[in-house]
C-alpha positions as CSV (number, residue, x, y, z in Angstrom):
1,X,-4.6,5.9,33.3
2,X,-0.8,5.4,32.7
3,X,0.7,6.1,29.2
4,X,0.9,2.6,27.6
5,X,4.0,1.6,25.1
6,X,3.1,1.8,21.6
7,X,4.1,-2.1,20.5
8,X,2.0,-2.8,24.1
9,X,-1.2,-0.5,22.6
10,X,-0.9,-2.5,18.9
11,X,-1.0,-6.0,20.6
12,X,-3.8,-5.3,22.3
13,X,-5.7,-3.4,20.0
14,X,-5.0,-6.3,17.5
15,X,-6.2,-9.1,19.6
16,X,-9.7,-7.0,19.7
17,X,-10.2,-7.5,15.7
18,X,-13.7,-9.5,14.9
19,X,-13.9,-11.8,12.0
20,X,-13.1,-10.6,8.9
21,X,-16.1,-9.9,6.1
22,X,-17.8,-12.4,3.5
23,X,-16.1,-12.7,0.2
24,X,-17.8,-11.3,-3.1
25,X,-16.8,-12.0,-6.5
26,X,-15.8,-8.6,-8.3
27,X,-15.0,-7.9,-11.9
28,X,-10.9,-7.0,-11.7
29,X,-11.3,-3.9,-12.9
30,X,-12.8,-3.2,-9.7
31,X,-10.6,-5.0,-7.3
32,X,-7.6,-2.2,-6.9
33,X,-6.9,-2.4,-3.2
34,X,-9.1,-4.9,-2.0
35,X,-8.3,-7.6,-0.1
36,X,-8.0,-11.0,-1.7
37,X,-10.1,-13.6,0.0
38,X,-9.0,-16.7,-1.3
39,X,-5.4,-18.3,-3.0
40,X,-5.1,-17.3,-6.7
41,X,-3.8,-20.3,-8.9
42,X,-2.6,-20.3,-12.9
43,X,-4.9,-22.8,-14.5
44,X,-2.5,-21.9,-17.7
45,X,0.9,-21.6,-18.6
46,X,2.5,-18.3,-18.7
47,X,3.8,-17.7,-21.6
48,X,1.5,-20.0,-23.4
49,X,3.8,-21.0,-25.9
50,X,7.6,-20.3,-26.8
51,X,8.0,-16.9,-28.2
52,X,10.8,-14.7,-29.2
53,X,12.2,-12.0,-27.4
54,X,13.2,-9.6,-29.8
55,X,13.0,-8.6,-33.3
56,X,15.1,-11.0,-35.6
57,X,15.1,-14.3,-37.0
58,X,14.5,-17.8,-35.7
59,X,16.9,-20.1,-36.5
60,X,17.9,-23.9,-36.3
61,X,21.9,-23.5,-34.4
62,X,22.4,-26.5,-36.4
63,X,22.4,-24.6,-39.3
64,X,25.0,-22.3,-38.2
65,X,27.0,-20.3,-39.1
66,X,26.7,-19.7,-42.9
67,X,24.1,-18.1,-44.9
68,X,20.1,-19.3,-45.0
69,X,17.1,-18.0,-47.2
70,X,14.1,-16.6,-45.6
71,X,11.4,-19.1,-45.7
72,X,8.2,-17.2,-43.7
73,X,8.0,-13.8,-41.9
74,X,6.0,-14.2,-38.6
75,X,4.4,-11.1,-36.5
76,X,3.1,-11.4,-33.2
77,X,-0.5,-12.2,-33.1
78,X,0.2,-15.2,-36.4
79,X,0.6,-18.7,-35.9
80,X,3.9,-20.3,-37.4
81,X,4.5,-23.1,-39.6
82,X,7.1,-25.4,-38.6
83,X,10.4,-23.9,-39.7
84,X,12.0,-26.0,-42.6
85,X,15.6,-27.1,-41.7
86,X,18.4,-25.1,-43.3
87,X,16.1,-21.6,-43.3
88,X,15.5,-18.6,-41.1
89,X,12.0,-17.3,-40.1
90,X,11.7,-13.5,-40.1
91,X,10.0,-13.3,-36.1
92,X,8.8,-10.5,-34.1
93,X,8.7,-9.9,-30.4
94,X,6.2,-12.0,-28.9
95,X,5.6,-13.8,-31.9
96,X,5.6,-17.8,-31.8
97,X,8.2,-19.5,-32.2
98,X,7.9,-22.2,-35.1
99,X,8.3,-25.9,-34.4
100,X,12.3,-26.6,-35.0
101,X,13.4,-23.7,-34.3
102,X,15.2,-23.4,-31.2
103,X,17.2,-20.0,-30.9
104,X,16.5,-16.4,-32.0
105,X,19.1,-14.4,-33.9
106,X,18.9,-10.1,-33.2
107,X,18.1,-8.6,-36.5
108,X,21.6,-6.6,-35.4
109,X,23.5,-9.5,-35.9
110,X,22.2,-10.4,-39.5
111,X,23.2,-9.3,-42.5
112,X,20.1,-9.0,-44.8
113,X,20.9,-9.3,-48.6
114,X,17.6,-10.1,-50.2
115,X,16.2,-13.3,-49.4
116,X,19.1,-14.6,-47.7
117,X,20.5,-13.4,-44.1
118,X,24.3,-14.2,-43.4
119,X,24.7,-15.0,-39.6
120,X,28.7,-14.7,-38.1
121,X,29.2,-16.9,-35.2
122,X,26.6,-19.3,-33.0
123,X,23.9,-19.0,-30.1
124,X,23.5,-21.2,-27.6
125,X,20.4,-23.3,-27.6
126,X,17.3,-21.0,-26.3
127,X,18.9,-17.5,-27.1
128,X,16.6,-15.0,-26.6
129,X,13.3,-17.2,-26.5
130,X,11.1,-17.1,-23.7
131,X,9.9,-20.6,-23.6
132,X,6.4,-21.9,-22.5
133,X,5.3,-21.4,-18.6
134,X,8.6,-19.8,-18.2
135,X,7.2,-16.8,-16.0
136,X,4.2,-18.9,-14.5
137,X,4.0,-23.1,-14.9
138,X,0.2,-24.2,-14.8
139,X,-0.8,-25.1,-11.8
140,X,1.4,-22.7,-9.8
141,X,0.4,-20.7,-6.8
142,X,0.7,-16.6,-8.0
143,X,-1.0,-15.0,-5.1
144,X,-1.6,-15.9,-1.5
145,X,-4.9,-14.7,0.5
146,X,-4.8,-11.5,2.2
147,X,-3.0,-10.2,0.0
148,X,-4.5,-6.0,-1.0
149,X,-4.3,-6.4,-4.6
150,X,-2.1,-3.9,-6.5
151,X,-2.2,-3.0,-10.2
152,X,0.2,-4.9,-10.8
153,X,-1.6,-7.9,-9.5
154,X,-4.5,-7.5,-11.6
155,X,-2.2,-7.4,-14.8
156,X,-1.4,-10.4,-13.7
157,X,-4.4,-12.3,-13.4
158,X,-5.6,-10.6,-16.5
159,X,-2.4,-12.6,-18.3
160,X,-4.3,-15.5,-16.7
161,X,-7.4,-14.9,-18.2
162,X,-8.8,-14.4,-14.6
163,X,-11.8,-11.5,-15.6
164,X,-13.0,-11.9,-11.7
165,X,-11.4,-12.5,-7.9
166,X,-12.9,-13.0,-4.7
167,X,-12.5,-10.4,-2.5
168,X,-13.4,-9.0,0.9
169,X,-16.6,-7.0,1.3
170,X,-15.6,-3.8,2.0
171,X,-15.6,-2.3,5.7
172,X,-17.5,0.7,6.4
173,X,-16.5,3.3,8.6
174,X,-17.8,6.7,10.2
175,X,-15.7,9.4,9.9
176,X,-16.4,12.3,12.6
177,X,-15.1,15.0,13.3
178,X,-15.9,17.7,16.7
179,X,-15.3,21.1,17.2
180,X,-17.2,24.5,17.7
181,X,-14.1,25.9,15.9
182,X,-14.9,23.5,12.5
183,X,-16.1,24.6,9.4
184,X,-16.4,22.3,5.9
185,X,-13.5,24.0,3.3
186,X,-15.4,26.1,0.9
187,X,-17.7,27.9,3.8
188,X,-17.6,31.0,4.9
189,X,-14.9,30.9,7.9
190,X,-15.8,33.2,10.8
191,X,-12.7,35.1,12.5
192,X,-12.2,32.4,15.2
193,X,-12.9,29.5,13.1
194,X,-10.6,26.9,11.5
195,X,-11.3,24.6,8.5
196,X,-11.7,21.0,9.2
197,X,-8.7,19.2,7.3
198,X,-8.8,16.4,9.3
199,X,-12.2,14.8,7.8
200,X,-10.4,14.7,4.8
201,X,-7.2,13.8,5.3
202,X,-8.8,10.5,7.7
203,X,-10.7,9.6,4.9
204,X,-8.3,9.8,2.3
205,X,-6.2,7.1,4.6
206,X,-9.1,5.1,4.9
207,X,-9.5,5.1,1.0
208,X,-6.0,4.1,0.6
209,X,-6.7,1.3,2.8
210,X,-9.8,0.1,0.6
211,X,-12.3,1.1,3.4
212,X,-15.5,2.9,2.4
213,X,-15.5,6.2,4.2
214,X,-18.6,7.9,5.4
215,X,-17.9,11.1,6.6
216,X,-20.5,13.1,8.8
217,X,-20.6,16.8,9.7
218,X,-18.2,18.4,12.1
219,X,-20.0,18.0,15.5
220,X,-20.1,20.9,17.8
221,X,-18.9,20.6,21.7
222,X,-22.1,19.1,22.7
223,X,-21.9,16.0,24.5
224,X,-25.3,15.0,24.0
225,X,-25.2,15.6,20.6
226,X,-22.0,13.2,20.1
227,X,-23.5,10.5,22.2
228,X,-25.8,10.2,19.6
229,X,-24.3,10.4,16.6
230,X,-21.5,7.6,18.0
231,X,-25.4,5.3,18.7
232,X,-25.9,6.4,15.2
233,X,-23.1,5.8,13.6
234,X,-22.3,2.4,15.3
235,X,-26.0,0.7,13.6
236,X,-25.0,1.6,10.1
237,X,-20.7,1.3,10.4
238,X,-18.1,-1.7,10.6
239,X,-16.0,1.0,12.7
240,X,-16.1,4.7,13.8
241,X,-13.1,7.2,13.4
242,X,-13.2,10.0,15.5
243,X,-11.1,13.3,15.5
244,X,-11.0,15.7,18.8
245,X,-12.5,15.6,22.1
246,X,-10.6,12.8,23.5
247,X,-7.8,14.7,25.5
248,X,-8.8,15.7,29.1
249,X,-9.9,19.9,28.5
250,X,-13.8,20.5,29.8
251,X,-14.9,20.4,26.2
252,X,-13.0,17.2,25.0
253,X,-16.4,15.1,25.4
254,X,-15.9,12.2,22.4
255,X,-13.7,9.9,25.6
256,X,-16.4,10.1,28.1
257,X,-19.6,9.6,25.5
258,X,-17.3,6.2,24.1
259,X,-17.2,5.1,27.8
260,X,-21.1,6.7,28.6
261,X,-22.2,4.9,25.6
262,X,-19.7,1.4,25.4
263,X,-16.6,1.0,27.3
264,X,-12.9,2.9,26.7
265,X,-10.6,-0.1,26.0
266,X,-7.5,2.0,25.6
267,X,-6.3,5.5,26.2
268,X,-3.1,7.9,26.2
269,X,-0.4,6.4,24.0
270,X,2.9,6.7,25.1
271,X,4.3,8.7,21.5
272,X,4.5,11.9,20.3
273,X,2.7,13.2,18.5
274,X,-0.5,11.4,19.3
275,X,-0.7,11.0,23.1
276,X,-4.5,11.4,23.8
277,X,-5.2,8.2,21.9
278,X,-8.8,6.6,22.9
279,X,-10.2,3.2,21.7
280,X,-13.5,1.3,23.2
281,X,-16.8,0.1,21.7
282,X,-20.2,1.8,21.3
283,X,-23.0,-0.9,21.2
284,X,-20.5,-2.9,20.0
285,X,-19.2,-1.2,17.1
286,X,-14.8,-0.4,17.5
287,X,-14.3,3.4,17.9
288,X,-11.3,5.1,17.6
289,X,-10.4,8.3,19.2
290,X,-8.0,10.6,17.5
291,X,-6.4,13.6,18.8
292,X,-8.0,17.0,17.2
293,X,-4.6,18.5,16.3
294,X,-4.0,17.4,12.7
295,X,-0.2,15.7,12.7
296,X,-1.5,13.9,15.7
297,X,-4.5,12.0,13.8
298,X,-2.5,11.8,10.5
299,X,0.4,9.7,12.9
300,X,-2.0,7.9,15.2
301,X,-3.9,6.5,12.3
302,X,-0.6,5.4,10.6
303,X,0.8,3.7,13.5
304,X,-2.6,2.6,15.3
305,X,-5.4,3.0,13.2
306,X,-4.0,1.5,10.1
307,X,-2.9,-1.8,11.0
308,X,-6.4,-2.6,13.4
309,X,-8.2,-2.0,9.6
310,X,-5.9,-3.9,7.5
311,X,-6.7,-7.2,9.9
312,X,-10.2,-6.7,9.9
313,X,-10.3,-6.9,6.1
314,X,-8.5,-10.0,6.7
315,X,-5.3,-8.7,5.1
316,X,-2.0,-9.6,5.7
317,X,-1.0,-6.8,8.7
318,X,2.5,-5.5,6.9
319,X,5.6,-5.0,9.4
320,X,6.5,-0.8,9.8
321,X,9.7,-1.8,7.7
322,X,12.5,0.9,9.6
323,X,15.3,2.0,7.6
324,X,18.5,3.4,9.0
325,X,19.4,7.0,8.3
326,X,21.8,9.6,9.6
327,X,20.7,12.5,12.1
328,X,21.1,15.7,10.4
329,X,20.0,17.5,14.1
330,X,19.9,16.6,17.9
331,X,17.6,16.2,20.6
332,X,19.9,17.3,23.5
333,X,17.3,16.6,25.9
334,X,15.8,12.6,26.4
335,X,12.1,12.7,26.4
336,X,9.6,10.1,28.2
337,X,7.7,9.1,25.3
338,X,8.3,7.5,21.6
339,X,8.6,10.7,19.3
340,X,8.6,10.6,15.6
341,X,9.7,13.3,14.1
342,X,8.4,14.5,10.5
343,X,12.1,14.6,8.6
344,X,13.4,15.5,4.7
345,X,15.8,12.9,3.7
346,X,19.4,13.7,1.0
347,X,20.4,11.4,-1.3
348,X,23.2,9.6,0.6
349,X,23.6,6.1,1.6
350,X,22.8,5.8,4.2
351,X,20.7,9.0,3.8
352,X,21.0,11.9,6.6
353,X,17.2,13.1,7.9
354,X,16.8,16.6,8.5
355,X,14.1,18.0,10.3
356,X,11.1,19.7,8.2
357,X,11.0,22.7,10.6
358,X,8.7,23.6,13.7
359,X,7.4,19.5,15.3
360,X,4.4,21.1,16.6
361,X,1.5,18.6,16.5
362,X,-0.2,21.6,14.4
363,X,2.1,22.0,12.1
364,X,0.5,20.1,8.9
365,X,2.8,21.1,6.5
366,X,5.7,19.1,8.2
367,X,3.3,16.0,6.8
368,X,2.8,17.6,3.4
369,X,6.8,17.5,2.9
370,X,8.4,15.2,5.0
371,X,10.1,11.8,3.6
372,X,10.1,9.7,6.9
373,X,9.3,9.8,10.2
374,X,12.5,9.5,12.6
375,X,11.8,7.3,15.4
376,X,13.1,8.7,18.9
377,X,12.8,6.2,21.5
378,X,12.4,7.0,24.9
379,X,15.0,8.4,27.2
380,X,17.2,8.8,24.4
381,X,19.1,12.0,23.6
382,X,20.7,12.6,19.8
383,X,23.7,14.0,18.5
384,X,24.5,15.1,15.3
385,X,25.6,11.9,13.2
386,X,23.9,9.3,15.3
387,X,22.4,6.4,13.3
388,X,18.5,6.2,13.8
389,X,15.5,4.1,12.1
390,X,13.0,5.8,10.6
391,X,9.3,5.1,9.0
392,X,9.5,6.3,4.9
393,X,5.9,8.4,4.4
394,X,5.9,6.4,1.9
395,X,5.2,3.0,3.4
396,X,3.6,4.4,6.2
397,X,0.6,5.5,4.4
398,X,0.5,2.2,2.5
399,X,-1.1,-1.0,2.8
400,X,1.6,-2.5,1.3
401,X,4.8,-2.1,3.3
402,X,6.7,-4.7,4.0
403,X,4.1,-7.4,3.9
């Protein structure tokens, strides 16, 4: 099977995605990175009334300049009586601002001698009020469907009043690992053993995404065994996430059981890291196939994995936003695949990317400490100084980028 082009793979890995789930109404305080099913509109005006921002007194510009007595002294949380003409109301930030009033002096700029404040100069109509529905107008369209809600988000439909959104059920999906060599951290590790990271880190990413991960046991090289935990796993899972066993060694069995079992949609990617790529269907659950070595399934669920999830939520599938940097190294010799390289980034503008060290797709501390991943295309050779695009880490292990 011939080595198929990255963009090529996500196309047709997206146009696979089934319906998204039913909605559920959830309490906001449980809605951080879910995805929002349906529009979100302000049945309120945000502010709901003119208040002042700052510390100071509210004033009538009419009456300026000159000196006015102190007729009330409103904190926030008070209402406020219309302010009689020719006085000043002492006013706090995010206090109402009275009736007549129509400009807010800072308590800098008064001079304070008992009752009286002595303002220099005049405002301009409005100074330093923030008037009614001036962040959000009743009626107004805050948040669009699909979106994976942030906290920020549900500040703001708390300032709405919202105490409840409806949101996607959440997906469920397998997480297993294979490997006579794998052993859960915390056991005892036998001399030719390895600890599994990769469980964890896959299910991290799925968290991240809002997915609920159920992770199984490491599977040993037994392909019987595999075929029927993948049966297994497909009744009870939205989606299965494999780890190892899809590359083409005698004991890489995970491929062949997905096309035993179901069918093999997809396989070999034409990146690096991440070649050995497999995706298909077991009793018609999706089942992705991810190399065993570990900077291999951390990239190939960014690039591959990640966006196939964020549409089957019915989210809003974000753009890998690139960003140009500067190569701090060269690759003197042009490779036939798509490579991303793990790379530190300096502080200049643009910045120059250095590489974190040894690229080998076992190397998981190049993850642990790189900013961005620099994007070598194919056949292309780099000197020193050339301008590249690269991935931030950053965005590439969120939901969020670029959408």
């Amino acid at each position: 099977m011939a080595l198929t082009p990255l963009n090529e793979a996500l196309e047709q890995l997206l146009a696979t995605v089934p319906p998204p789930p039913a909605a559920e109404l959830v309490p906001i305080s449980r809605c951080l990175n879910r995805v929002l099913a349906e529009d979100v509109f302000a049945s309120m005006d945000v502010p709901a009334f003119d208040n002042s921002a700052m510390d100071g007194y509210a004033v009538r510009i009419e009456d300026l300049p000159g000196e006015l007595p102190i007729s009330q002294r409103i904190p926030a949380g008070t209402p406020a009586a219309p302010l009689e003409p020719g006085t000043a109301a002492r006013i706090f930030t995010g206090a109402q601002i009275p009736l007549g009033a129509n400009a807010v002096i800072m308590q800098e700029d008064a001079l304070v001698s008992g009752d009286n404040i002595q303002i220099l100069g005049c405002l301009s109509r409005g100074a330093h009020i923030r008037p009614k529905g001036g962040d959000i107008p009743a009626g107004s369209r805050v948040m669009t469907s699909g979106r994976i809600l942030l906290p920020q988000d549900l500040g703001l439909v708390a300032s709405l009043g919202i105490a409840a959104l409806p949101v996607r059920k959440r997906l469920k999906v397998t997480v297993m690992t294979t490997g006579d060599e794998l052993v859960s951290p915390g056991s005892v590790r036998a001399d030719w053993q390895i600890f599994n990271s990769n469980a964890t880190q896959i299910a991290a990413q799925l968290s991240l995404l809002g997915v609920e991960p159920m992770v199984i046991d490491a599977l040993p090289d037994d392909p019987r065994l595999i075929g029927d935990a993948l049966e297994q796993a497909a009744a009870q899972s939205d989606c299965i996430v494999t780890s190892g066993g899809v590359s083409v060694g005698e004991e890489d069995h995970v491929r062949h059981q997905i096309e035993a079992r179901g069918s093999l949609k997809l396989w070999k990617l034409a990146i690096k890291p991440g070649k050995p790529l497999a995706f298909g269907e077991v009793r018609g659950c999706p089942v992705f196939g991810l190399p065993g070595n570990p900077v291999s399934s951390w990239a190939t669920f960014g690039l591959a994995v990640k966006p196939w999830l964020l549409k089957a939520q019915g989210a809003t599938v974000p753009s890998m936003r690139r960003v140009g940097v500067i190569a701090g190294f060269e690759v003197p010799r042009a490779g036939t695949r798509e490579e991303f390289l793990r790379v530190v980034l300096d502080d200049g503008r643009p910045a120059t990317a250095f590489k974190t060290g040894d690229q080998s797709s076992g190397v998981l501390t190049s993850t642990a400490i790189a900013d961005a991943l620099a994007i070598i295309p194919a056949g292309v050779t780099v000197a020193e100084g050339d301008c590249l695009d690269a991935i931030l880490v950053s965005e590439f292990l969120s939901a969020y980028a670029a959408g």
